[in-house]
C-alpha positions as YAML, in Angstrom:
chain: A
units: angstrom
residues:
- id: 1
  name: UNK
  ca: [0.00, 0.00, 0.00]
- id: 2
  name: UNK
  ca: [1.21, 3.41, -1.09]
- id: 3
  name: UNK
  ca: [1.70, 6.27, 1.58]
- id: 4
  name: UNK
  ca: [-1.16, 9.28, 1.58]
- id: 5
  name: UNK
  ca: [0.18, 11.68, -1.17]
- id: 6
  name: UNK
  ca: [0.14, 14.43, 1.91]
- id: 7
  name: UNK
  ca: [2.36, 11.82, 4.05]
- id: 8
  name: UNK
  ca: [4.45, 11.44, 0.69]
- id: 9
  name: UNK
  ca: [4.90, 15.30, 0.21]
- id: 10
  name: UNK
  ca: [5.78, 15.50, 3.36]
- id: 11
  name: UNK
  ca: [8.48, 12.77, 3.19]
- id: 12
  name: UNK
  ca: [10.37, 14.66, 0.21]
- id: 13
  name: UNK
  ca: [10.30, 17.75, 1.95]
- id: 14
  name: UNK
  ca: [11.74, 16.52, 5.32]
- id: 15
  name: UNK
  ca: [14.57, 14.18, 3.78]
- id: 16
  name: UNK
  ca: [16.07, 16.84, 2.09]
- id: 17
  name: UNK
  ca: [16.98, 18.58, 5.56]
- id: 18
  name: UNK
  ca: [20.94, 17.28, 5.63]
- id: 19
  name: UNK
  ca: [21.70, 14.13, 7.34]
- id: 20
  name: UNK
  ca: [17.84, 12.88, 7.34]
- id: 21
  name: UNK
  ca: [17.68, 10.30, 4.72]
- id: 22
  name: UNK
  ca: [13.99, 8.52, 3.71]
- id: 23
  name: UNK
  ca: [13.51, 6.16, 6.87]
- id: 24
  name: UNK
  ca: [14.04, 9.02, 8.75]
- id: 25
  name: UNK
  ca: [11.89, 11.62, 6.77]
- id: 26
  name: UNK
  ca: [9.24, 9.09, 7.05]
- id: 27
  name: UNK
  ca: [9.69, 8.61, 11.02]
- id: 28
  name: UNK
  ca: [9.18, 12.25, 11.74]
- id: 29
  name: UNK
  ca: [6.46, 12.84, 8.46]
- id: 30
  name: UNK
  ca: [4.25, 10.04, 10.57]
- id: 31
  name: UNK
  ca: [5.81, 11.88, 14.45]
- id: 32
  name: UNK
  ca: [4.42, 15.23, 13.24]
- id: 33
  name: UNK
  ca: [0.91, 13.37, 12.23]
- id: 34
  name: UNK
  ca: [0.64, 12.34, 15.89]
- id: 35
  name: UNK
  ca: [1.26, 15.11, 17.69]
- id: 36
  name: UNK
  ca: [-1.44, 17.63, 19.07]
- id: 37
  name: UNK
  ca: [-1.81, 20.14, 16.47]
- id: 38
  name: UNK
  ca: [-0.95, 23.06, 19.07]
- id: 39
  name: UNK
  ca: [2.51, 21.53, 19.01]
- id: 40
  name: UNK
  ca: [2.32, 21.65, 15.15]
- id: 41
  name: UNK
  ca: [1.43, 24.74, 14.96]
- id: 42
  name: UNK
  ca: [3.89, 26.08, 17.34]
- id: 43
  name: UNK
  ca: [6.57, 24.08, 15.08]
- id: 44
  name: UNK
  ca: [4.87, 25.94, 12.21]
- id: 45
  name: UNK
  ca: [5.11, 29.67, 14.23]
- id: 46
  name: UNK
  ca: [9.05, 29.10, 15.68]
- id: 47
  name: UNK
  ca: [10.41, 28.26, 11.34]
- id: 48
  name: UNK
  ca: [8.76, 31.09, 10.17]
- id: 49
  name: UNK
  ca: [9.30, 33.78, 12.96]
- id: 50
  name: UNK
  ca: [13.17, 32.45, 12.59]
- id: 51
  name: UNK
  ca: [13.12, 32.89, 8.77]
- id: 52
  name: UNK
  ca: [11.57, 36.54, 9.29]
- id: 53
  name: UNK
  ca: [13.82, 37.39, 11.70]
- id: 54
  name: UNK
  ca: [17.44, 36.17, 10.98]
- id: 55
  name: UNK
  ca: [19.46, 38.37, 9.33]
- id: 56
  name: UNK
  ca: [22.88, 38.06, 8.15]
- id: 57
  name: UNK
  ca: [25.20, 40.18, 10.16]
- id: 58
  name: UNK
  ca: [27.00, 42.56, 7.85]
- id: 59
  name: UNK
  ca: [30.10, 42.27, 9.11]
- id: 60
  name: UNK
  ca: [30.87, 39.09, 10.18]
- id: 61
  name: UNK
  ca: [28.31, 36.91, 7.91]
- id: 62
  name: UNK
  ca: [26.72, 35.28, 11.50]
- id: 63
  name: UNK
  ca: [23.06, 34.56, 11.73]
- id: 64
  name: UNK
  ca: [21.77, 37.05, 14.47]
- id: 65
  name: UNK
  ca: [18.51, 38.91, 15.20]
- id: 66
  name: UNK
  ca: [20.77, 42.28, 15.29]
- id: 67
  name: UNK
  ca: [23.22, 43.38, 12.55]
- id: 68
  name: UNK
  ca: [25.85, 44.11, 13.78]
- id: 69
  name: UNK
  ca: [25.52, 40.81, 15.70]
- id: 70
  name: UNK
  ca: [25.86, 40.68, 19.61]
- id: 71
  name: UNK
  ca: [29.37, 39.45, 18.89]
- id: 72
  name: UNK
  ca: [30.68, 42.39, 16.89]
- id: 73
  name: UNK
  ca: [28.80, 44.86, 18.77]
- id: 74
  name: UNK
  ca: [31.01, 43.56, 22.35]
- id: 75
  name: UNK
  ca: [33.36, 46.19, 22.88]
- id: 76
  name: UNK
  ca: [35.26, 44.26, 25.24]
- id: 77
  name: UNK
  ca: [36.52, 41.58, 22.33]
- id: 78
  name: UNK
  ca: [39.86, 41.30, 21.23]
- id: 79
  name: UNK
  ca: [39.12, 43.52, 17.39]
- id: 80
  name: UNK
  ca: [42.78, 42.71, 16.57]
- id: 81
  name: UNK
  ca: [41.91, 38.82, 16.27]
- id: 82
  name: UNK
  ca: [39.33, 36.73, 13.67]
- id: 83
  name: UNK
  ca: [38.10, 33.13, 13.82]
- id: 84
  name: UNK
  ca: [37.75, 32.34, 9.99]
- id: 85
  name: UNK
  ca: [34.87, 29.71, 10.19]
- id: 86
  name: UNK
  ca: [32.79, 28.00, 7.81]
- id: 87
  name: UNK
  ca: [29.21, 28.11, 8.78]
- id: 88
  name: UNK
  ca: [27.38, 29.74, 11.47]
- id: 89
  name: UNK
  ca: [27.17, 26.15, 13.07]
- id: 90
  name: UNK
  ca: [31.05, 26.27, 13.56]
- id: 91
  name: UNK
  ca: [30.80, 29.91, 14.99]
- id: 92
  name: UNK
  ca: [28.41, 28.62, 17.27]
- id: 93
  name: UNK
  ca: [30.51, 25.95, 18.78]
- id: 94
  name: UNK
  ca: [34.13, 27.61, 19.23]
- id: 95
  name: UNK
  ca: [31.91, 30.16, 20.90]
- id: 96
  name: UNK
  ca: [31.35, 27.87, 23.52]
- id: 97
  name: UNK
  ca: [35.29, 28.12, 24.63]
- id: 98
  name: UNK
  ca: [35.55, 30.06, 27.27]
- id: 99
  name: UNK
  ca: [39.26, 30.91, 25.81]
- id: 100
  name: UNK
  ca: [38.41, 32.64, 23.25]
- id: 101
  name: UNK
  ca: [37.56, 36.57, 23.25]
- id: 102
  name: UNK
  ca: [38.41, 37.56, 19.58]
- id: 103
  name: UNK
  ca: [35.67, 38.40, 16.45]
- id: 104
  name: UNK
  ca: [34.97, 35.90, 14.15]
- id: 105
  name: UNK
  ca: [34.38, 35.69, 9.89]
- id: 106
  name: UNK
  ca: [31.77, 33.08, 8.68]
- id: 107
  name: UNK
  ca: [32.94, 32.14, 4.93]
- id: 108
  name: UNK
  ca: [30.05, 30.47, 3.95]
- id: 109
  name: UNK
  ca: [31.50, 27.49, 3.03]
- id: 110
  name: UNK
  ca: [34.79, 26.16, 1.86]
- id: 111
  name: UNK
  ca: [36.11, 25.62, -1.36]
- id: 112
  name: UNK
  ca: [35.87, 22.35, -3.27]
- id: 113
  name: UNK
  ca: [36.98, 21.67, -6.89]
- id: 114
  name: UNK
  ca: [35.84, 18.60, -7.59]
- id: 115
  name: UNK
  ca: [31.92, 20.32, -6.70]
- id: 116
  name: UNK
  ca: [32.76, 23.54, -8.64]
- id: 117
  name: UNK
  ca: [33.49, 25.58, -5.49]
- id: 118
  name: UNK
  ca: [35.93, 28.50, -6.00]
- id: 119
  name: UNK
  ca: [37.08, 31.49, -3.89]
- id: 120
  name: UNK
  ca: [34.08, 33.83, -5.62]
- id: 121
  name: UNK
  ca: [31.22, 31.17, -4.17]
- id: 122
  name: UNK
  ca: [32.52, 32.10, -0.66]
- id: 123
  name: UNK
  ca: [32.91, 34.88, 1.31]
- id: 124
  name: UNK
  ca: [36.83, 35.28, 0.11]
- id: 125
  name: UNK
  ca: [36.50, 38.73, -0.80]
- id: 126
  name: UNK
  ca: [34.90, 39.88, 2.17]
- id: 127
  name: UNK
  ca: [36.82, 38.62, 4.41]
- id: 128
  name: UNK
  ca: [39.74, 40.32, 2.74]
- id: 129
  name: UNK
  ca: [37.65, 43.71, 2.51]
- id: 130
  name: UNK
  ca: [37.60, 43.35, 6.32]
- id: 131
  name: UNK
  ca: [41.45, 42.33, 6.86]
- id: 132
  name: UNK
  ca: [42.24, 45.50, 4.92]
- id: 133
  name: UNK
  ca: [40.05, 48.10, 6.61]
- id: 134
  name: UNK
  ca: [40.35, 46.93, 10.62]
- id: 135
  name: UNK
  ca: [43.87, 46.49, 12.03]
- id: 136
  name: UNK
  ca: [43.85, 42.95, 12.23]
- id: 137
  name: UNK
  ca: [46.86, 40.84, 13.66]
- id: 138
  name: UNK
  ca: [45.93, 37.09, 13.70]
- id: 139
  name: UNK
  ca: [43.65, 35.11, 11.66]
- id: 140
  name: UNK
  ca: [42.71, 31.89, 12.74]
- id: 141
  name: UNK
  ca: [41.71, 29.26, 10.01]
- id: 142
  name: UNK
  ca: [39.12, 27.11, 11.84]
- id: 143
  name: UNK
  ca: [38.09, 25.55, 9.00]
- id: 144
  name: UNK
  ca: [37.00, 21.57, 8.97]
- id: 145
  name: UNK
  ca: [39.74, 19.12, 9.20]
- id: 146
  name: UNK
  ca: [38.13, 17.46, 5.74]
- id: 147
  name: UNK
  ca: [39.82, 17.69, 2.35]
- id: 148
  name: UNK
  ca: [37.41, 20.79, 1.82]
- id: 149
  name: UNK
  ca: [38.58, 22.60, 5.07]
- id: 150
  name: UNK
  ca: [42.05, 22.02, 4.53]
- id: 151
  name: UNK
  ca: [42.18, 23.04, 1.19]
- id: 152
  name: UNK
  ca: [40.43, 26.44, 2.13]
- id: 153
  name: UNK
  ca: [42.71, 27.11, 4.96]
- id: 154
  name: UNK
  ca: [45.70, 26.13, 3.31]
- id: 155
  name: UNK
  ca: [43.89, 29.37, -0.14]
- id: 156
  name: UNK
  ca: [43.54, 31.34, 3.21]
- id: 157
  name: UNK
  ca: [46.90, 31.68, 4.53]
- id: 158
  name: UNK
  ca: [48.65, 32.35, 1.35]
- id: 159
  name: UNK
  ca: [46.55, 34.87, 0.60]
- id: 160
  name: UNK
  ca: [46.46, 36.77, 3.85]
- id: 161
  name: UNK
  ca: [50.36, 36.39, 4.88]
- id: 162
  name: UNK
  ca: [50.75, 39.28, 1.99]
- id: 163
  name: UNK
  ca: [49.35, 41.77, 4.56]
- id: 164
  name: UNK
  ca: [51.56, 40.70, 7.27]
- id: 165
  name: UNK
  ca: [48.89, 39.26, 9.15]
- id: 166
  name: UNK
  ca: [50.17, 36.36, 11.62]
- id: 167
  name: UNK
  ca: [47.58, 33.47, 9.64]
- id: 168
  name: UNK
  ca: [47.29, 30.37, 12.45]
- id: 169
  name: UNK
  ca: [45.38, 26.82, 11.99]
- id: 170
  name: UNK
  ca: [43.71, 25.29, 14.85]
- id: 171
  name: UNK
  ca: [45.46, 22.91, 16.44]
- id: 172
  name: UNK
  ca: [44.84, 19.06, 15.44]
- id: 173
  name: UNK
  ca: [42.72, 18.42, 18.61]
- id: 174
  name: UNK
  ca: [40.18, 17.71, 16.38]
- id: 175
  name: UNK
  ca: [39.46, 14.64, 14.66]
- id: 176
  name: UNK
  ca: [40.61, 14.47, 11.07]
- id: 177
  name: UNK
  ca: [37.66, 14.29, 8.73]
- id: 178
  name: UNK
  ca: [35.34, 15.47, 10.98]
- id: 179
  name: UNK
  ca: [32.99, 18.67, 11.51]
- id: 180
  name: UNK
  ca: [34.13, 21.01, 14.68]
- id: 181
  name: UNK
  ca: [29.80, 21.58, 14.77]
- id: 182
  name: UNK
  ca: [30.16, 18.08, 16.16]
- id: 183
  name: UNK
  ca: [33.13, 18.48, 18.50]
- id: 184
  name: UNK
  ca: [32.94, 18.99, 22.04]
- id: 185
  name: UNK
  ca: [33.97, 22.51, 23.69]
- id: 186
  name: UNK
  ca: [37.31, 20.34, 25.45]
- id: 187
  name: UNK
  ca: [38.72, 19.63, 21.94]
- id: 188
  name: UNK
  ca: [37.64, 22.87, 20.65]
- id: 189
  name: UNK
  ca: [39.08, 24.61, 23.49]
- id: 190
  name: UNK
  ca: [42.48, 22.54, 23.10]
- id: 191
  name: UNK
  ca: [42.46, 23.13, 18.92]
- id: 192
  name: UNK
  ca: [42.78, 26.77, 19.98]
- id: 193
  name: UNK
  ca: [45.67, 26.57, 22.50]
- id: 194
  name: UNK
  ca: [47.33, 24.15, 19.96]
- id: 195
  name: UNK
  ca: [47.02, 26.25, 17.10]
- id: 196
  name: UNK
  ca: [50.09, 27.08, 15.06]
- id: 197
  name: UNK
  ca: [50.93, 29.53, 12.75]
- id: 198
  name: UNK
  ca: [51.17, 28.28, 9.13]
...
């Protein structure tokens, strides 16, 4: 027997969230069906008052109610210091570090041949727009530890050592391959005191 076309519609819509393949689509298609509908509806409410009211801050690229974000608008951060991340997902967890008291840069992305992903489909230009106008003395590439990440920091730092800016990677407290979204604020915290300059 074939699913309800509304159950089906549902299906393609949820698998194509990442990471949620079509048992799992289905799972939460058939969840949201049993729930109260107040519960729905206050699913429904919480998407699209987040979509209305994200923005993209201007100067670091962060999701945030505010532009500038809360971040750049702390006058009591280190402005002489950038985390170059790659999504706001990544910003969100070396945030958690304690350690930590510079700005960040969200790229976006990172760059990827093989899927037709050059410096102009990320944020490469901005981020240099910023290094030249504030007096910036250390970037730090915290970029993913994947083939992706390390190809992006390793474009990065030959691009910004030209303006005489100390470029550092974090250190390799974090597991090769693997997504610092995932990574506990230990090994995140560790990366950081690890990194070195490249």
């Amino acid at each position: 027997m074939n699913r309800p076309q509304a159950i089906e519609r549902m299906v393609e819509i949820i698998k194509r969230l990442p990471g949620v393949g079509p048992k799992m689509a289905e799972r939460l298609s058939y969840h949201i069906m049993k729930i109260p509908q107040g519960e729905v509806d206050r699913l429904i409410e919480s998407i699209q008052k987040a979509r209305q009211t994200m923005k993209c801050c201007s100067v670091c690229y962060n999701l945030s109610e505010s532009d500038p974000c809360p971040v750049c608008s702390d006058s009591s951060r280190d402005k002489n210091v950038i985390c170059v991340v790659e999504t706001p997902q990544d910003l969100i967890a070396v945030s958690k570090v304690k350690d930590y008291t510079g700005l960040y840069f969200v790229l976006g992305g990172a760059l990827s041949p093989l899927d037709a992903v050059g410096p102009d489909d990320i944020r490469v230009a901005q981020l240099l727009k910023r290094l030249k106008s504030d007096k910036i003395t250390e970037v730090i590439l915290a970029t993913d530890t994947d083939s992706k990440g390390e190809t992006t920091a390793i474009y990065l730092a030959e691009i910004i050592k030209p303006f005489g800016i100390k470029v550092t990677r974090l250190g390799y407290g974090l597991p090769v391959g693997g997504d610092i979204e995932y990574a506990d604020e230990v090994t995140i915290s560790r990366a950081i005191a690890g990194r070195k300059e490249m």
